[in-house]
N, C-alpha and C positions, 0 to 999 in steps of 0.2 A: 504494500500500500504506500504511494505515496505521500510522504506529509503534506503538502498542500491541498491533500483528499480530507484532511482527519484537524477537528477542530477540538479541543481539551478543554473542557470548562474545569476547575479548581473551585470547587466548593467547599464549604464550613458545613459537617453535618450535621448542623443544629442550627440552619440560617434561614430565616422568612426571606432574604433576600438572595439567595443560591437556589432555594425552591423557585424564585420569581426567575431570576436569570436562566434556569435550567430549561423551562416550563416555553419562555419566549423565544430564546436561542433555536430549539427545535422545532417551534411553529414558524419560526420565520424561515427556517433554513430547508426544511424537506429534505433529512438526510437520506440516504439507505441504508444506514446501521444507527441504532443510536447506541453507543456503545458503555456498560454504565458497572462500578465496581462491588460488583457481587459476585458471589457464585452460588451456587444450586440449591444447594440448603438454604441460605440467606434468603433468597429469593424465591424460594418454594413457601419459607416461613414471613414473608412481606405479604406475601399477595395471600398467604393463608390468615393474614390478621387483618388484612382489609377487608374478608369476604366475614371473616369470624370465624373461620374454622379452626378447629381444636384437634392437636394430635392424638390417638389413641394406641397408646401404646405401653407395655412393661415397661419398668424400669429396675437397671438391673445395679443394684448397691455397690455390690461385689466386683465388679466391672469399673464402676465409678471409685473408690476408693483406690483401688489400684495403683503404682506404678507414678505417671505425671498428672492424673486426669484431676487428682484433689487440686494440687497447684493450677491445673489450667482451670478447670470449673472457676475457683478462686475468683481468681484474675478476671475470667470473664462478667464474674456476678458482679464486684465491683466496676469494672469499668463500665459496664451499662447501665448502673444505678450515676455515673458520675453524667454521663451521657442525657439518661434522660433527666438527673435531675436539672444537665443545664437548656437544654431543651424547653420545659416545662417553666422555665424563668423566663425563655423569649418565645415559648408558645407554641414552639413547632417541634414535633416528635419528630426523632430521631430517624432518619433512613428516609424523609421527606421527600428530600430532592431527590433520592432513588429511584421512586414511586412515582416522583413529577416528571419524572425521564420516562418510563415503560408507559403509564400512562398519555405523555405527548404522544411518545411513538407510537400507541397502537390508533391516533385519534389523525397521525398525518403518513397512518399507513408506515411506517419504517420498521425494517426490522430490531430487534434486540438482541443484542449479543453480551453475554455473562463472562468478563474478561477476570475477575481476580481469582487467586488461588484460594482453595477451602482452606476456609477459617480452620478446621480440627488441624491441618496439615500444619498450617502455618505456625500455630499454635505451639505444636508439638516441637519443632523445629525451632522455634524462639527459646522456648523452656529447654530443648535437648542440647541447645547452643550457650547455655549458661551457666556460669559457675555458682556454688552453693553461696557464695557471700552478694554476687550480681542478684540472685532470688533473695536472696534475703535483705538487700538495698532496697529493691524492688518493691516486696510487698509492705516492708518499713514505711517509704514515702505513701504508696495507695493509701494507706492506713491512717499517716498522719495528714493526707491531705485532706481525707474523709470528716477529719475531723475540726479543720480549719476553718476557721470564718473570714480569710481574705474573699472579698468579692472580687471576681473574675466577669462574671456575666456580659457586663457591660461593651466588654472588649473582645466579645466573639467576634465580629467582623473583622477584628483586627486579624486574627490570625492570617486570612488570607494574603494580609502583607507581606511582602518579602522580608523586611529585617525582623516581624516581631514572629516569624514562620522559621527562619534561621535560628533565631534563639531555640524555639522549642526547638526543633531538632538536637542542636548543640548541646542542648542540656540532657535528652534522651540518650545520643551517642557516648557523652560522658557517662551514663550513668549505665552503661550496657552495650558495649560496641560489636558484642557480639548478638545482643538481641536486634539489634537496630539493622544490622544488618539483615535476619531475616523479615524484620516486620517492615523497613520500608523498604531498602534498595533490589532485595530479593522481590519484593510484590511490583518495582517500579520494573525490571525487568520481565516480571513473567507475565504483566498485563502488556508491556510493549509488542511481546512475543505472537500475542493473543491479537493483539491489533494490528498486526503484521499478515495473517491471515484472513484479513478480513478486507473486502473489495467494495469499492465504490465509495463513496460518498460521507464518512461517518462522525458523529458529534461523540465525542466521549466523557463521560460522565462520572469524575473521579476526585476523590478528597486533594484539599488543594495543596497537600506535604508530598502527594506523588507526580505532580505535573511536570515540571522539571527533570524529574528522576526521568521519565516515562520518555519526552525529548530527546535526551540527551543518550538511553539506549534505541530510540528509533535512528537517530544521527550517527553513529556507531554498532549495527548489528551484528558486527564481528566478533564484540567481544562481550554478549550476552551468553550466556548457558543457556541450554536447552529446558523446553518446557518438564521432560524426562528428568532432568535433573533437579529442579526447581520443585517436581514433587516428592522427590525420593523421602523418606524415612533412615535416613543412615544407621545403623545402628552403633550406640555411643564406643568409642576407644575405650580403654580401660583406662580410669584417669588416676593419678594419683590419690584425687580423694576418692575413689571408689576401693584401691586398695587397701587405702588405711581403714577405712570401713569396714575391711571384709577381714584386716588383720589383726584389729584391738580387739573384738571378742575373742578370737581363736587365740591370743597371747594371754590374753585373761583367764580361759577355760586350762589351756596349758598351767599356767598360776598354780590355780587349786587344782591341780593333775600332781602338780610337783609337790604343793604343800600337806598334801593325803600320802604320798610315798615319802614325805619324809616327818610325818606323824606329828606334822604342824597342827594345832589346832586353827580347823577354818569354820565351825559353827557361829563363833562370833560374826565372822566376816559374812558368809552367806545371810546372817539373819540381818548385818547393814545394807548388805547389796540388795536383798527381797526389799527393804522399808525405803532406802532412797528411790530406787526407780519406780516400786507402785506408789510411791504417796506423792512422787511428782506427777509422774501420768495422773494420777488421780483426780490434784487440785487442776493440773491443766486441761483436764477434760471438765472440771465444775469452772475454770476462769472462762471456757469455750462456751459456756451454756448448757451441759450436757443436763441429763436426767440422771438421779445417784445410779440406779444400777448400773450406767454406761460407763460412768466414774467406777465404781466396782470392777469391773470387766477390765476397765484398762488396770487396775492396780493389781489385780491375778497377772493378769499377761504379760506385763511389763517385763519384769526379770527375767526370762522365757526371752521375749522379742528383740531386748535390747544386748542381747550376746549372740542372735538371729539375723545378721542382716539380710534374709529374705524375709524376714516377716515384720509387723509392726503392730504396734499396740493399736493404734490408730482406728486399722483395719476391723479390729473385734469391737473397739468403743463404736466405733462408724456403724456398724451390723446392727448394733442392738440396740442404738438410737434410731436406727430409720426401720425399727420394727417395732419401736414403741412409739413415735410419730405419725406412723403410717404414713412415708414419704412416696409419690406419685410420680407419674409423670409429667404431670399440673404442675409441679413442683419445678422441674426440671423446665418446661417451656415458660414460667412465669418468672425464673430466674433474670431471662434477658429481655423481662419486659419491666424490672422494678421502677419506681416511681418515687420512693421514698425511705429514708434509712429502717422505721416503721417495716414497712414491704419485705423490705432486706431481712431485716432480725426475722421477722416471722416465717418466712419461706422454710421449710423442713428441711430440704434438702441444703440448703446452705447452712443450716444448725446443727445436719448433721458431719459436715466435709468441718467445719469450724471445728467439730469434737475431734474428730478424726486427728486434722491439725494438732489440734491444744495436747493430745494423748500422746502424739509422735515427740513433740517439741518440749511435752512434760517430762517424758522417758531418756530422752538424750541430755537434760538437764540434771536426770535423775544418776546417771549413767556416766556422766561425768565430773558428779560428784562424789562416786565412789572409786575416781581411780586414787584421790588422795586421804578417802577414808576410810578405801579397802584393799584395793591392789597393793599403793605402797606400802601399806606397814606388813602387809603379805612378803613382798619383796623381801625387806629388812629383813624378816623374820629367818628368810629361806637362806639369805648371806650370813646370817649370823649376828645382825647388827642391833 
């Protein structure tokens, strides 16, 4: 496709004025693509909230607890309560101008074409791209911005600015260069890719931080990667801290291996190590919101899980919370419709990934407080000291 065929509109997704610009841009122009940044799911779930349809389907805990999907679930419920809530200050729901786009198109005849990468993929590949202290920056700042009273609102239209668009970038890349890379310059590329196959005439319809990006790989399509690769799921290298992870329980079990053959008394030590790691997980599952048995559950499992790292306490707090809430899949689609912190706290399924969290985060709190009030004086004992 020639650039001279392909017009970019850069929108604010939360703009009465981006919905306007979107909405005239393609009645006056009569593309034959309107080209707009979704993908399939997104867009299956847009046009499924404007008609009012409702998903019907399992959901499955065990699945969702799992692996990245608590941190991604996270991430996502937050950011779309940040979304709609600033939306909801200038009135216009979020994914507006998405909907002002498929909408013009289907009223001047033009087709639509779904150019962004699936959100799960993306997702997964930000999170898989990051190091445990970048995730924990991360949900640090979501947290404390959640909780901030600077007013922003006012200055939404700013963003579409060049210098006050640069900043946010600047400040994102600083704070995750490895994420930033997959959430903007990886999507700036694989929607160029997208629009690269598409003929004739076409407006395209994309947040205004990927416009430029999106340019400058149609300007240069030598040195984009393929759409192939752009969706892959790499599966992680073994990183240093996945070692240490998988080597401090087993140096710890060796421990009291050695300290039982050399007729060490280690009853004391096991009855610290039982009490620090379940009575962390425990409070961290009541600091999450849990329900007490779920708090229970984790402070059984904890000692178990936190010398386990394939398992996690989290996982069993997580189980018996969303079987004592009765979490849905209501839950799950109303997640990324929140509205208000209210909406948020009350959603099951985020009260129960919160436990989950608080249980995993009690337990390695807990866990690491017994290497100086169990392991070492274990040690000492086994030197002779």
């Amino acid at each position: 496709m020639a650039p001279e065929n392909l017009k970019i509109i850069g929108t604010a997704h939360v703009s009465e004025k981006s919905v306007e610009e979107v909405r005239n841009t393609i009645i006056e122009s009569h593309p034959d693509v309107v080209a707009v940044e979704l993908d399939v799911n997104r867009y299956q779930n847009l046009m499924n909230e404007k008609k009012g349809i409702t998903q019907d389907k399992d959901i499955k805990i065990r699945e969702i607890l799992k692996g990245n999907n608590i941190s991604m679930l996270l991430v996502s419920g937050f950011l779309s309560y940040f979304q709609k809530k600033i939306g909801e200050e200038v009135g216009v729901k979020p994914g507006s101008e998405m909907l002002a786009a498929t909408e013009a198109a289907e009223e001047v005849g033009s087709q639509v074409a779904l150019i962004d990468r699936d959100i799960q993929i993306t997702l997964k590949r930000a999170l898989n791209s990051m190091s445990f202290w970048e995730k924990a920056k991360f949900v640090y700042n979501i947290i404390a911005s959640f909780f901030s009273d600077d007013e922003t609102i006012e200055d939404i239209e700013s963003i579409k600015e060049g210098d006050t668009l640069a900043e946010v970038m600047k400040y994102f890349q600083e704070m995750s260069p490895s994420a930033y890379e997959v959430l903007v310059k990886e999507r700036d590329a694989y929607m160029a890719r997208k629009l690269m196959d598409i003929n004739g005439d076409v407006v395209a319809v994309v947040g205004a931080g990927h416009k430029d990006g999106i340019y400058q790989n149609l300007k240069h399509p030598e040195d984009m990667p393929s759409l192939q690769q752009l969706r892959e799921l790499e599966k992680k290298r073994i990183s240093i801290t996945k070692i240490i992870l998988f080597a401090i329980p087993t140096i710890f079990i060796l421990i009291f291996a050695a300290a039982i053959l050399k007729g060490v008394d280690i009853q004391g030590g096991l009855i610290w190590f039982v009490l620090l790691t379940g009575s962390m997980a425990f409070f961290g599952s009541i600091l999450a919101g849990s329900k007490l048995p779920s708090a229970i559950v984790a402070f059984i499992v904890a000692p178990i899980t936190s010398i386990h790292p394939l398992l996690a306490a989290g996982w069993f707090a997580g189980i018996v919370e969303a079987k004592l809430r009765g979490v849905s899949m209501e839950d799950l689609t109303a997640l990324s419709n929140i509205e208000s912190f209210k909406e948020l706290w009350n959603n099951n399924l985020f009260r129960i990934l919160l436990v989950a969290a608080g249980a995993n985060i009690g337990t390695m709190i807990g866990f690491f407080l017994s290497i100086t009030n169990v392991f070492l004086p274990l040690i000492n004992k086994l030197m002779g000291m």
